[in-house]
N, C-alpha and C positions, 0 to 999 in steps of 0.2 A: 413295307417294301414289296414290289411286285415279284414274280417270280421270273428269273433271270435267267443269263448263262451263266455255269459256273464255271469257265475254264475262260482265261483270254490269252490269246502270245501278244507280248510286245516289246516294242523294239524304241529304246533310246537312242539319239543320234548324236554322239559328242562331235560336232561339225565345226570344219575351218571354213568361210565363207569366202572366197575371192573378193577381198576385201574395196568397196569402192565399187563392185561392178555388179549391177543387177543380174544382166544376162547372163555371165557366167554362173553367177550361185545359184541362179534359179534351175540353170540346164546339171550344174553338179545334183542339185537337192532331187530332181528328177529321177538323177541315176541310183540315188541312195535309198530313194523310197523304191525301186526295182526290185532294189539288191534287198533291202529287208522284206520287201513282199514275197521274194525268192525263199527268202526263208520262215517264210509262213507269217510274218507279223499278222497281224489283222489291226493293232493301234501303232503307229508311229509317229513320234514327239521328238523335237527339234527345238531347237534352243533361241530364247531370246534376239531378236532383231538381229535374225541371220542373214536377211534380205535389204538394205546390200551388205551391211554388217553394225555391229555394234562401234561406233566410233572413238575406242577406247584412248583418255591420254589427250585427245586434242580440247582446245577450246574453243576451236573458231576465231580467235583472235577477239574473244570478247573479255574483257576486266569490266571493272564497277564504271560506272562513266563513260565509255568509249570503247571501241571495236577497232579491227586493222581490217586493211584494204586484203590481206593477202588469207586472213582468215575466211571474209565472205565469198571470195571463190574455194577456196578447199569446200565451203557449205554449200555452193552452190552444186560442186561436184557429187555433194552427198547427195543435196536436193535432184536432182537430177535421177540419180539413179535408186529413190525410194518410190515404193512400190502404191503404184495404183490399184484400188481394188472396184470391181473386181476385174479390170482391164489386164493386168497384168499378171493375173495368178490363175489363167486360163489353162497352162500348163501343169501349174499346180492338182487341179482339180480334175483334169484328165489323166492324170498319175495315180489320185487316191482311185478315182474310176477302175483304171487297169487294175492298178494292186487292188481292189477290193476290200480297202482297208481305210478305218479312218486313219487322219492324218492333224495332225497340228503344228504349225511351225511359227514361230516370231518374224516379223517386219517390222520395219519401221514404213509405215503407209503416210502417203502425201493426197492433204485435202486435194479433192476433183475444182473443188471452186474458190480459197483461196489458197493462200502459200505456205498455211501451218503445214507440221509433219507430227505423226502420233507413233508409240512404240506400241504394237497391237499385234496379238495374239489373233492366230486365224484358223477354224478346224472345219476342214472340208469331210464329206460323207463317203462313203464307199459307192454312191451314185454320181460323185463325184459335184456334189453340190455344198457350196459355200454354207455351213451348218450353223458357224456363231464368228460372230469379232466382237471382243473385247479389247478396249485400246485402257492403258495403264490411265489408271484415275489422278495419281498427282508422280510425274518423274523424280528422283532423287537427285538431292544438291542440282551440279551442275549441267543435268541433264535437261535440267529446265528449262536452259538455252537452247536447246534443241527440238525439246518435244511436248507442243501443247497437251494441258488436262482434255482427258476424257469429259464432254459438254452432251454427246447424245445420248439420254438413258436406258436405251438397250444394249450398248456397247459396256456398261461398266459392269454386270455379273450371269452373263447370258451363262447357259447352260444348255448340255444338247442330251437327248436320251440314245444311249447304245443300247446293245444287246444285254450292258452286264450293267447297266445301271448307269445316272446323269454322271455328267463330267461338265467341270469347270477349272477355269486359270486364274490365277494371280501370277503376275507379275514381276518377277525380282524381290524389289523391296516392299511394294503391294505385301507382300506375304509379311510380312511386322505389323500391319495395321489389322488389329485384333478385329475390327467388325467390320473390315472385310472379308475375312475369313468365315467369321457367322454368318453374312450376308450369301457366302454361298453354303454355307453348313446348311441353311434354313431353308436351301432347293433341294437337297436331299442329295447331296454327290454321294456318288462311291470313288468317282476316279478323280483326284487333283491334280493338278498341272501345274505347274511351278518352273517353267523356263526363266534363265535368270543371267546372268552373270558376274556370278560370284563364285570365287573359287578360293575363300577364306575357312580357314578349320572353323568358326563359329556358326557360319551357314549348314554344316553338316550337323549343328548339332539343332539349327531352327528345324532344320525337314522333318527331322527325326519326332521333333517335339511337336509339330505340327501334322503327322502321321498320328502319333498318339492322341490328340487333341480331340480328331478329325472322324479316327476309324475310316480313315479312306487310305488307297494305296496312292500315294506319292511322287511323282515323277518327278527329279528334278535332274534339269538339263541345262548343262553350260556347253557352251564354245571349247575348243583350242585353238589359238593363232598365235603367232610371234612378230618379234619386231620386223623381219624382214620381208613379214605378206603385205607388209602396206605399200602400197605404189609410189612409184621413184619419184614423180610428176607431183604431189601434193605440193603446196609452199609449207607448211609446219615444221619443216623438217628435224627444225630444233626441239620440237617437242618432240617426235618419234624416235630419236636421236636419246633421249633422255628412260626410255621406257624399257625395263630388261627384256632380255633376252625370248622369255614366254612369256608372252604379254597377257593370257589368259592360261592355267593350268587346267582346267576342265575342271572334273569332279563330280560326273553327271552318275544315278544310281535312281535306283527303285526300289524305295523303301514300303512296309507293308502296313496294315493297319495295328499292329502292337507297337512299332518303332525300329524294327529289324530291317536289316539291309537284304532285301530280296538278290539284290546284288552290286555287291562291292562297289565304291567310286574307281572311276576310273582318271591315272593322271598322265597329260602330259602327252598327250595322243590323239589324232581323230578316231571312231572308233564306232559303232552300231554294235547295241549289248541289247540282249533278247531275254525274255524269262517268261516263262510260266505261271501265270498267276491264279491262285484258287479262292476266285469272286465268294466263298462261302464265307470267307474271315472277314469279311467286311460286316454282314451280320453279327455275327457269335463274338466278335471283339465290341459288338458295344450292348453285348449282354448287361453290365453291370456300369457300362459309361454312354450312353448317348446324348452328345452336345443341345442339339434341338429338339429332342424326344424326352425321353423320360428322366434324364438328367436335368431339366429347366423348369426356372419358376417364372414365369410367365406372369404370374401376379405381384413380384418383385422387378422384376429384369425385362426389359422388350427393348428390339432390337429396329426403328423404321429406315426400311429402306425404299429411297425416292427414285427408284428405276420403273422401268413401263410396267413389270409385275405388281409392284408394291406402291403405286398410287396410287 
């Protein structure tokens, strides 16, 4: 491992998106990467297909066999307001510029040439240049209806180098498929990203086991929203209608490389949580365990992967 920085601040964003509308969330995520560059961040991570939001609860009027008339405009509305890149996150990118801090945040991003949409991770540079996109390699259940696989193969495990060592993302449920995980273990991360949305006690106990696994410090970032941020104007109304009260509880935390909560989950709140992290435990925690290094047999076990590195 090269020699690094040993100190990083950083800042999770437990974020409500104005749900439905690009331009708003994008001009709030603006104001939040300020507000944590104000307090020194230098990394700031944001959650899963914050842009225009995570469309929790609906189905677009699709069942097995057939679709409704009133579902494809509510999608089209979605479609509409998912994020072009990099037309559209111009803003973004002049943000992380200012702040001088990297940044990462979830979209949901719309093909430039046809009509698919992808849920994709995006981390701009403190030069304020587009650094890596990663779009989710297969959506869960019924996300499927929404957001084609990952098909370009630099999009499924890029990685970027910081000051304190590579970083990369999984996904939400990405993060259960075991060689995906290798597949970025085997670029050498120190920093994992984990934007998601999930805010079930069994998720808290994946991060943890995946921090441990890993010897990387851990980001995992959910949302908060409730039923009543969705717009009055959808047709679905009976599904939104159906959905409690906090429709997402958050739960976002930065956990460290032995399995410990750098700090606390957070519930039930927007909220920007900062910590101090000491890049030397990334090292000395895989004294006696490293996944891709001296932990593996190679002559037993190999892992290929068919991205632009690994062909």
């Amino acid at each position: 491992m090269k020699n690094l920085q040993k100190h990083l601040r950083a800042a999770i964003v437990q974020a409500a998106p104005v749900l439905f509308d690009k331009k708003a969330t994008l001009e709030k995520v603006v104001r939040q990467i300020q507000e944590a560059a104000a307090n020194g961040a230098e990394l700031i991570v944001f959650p899963e297909s914050l842009v225009p939001c995570y469309p929790y609860g609906l189905t677009f009027g699709f069942t097995v066999g057939s679709r409704k008339e009133e579902g494809r405009k509510d999608w089209k509305v979605y479609y509409d307001n998912a994020v072009l890149v990099p037309d559209d996150t111009v803003s973004l990118a002049a943000a992380a510029k200012k702040a001088r801090a990297w940044v990462s945040i979830g979209v949901t991003e719309r093909d430039p040439v046809n009509c698919s949409l992808y849920c994709t991770n995006l981390v701009f540079s403190p030069e304020g240049k587009l650094a890596s996109v990663h779009r989710k390699i297969k959506p869960t259940g019924s996300e499927r209806y929404i957001w084609a696989d990952s098909h370009v193969p630099e999009t499924y495990f890029p990685v970027v180098d910081t000051p304190w060592g590579r970083m990369g993302s999984l996904i939400c449920w990405e993060n259960y498929m075991p060689l995906a995980r290798v597949a970025l273990y085997q670029k050498g991360i120190s920093l994992y990203l984990a934007p998601n949305t999930n805010d079930n006690p069994e998720w808290q106990d994946t991060i943890r086991h995946i921090a441990i696994e890993s010897h990387c410090y851990v980001f995992n970032v959910d949302q908060y929203f409730t039923r009543d941020m969705y717009p009055a104007d959808l047709l679905e109304q009976e599904e939104i209608g159906r959905l409690n009260d906090i429709v997402c509880r958050g739960g976002s935390c930065i956990i460290d490389p032995y399995g410990h909560c750098v700090t606390e989950p957070v519930w039930d709140k927007e909220a920007i949580v900062y910590a101090d992290l000491d890049m030397d435990k990334v090292p000395m925690s895989r004294m006696e365990f490293d996944a891709t290094g001296h932990y593996t047999r190679p002559d037993i076990l190999e892992l290929k992967v068919h991205d632009e590195e690994g062909r």
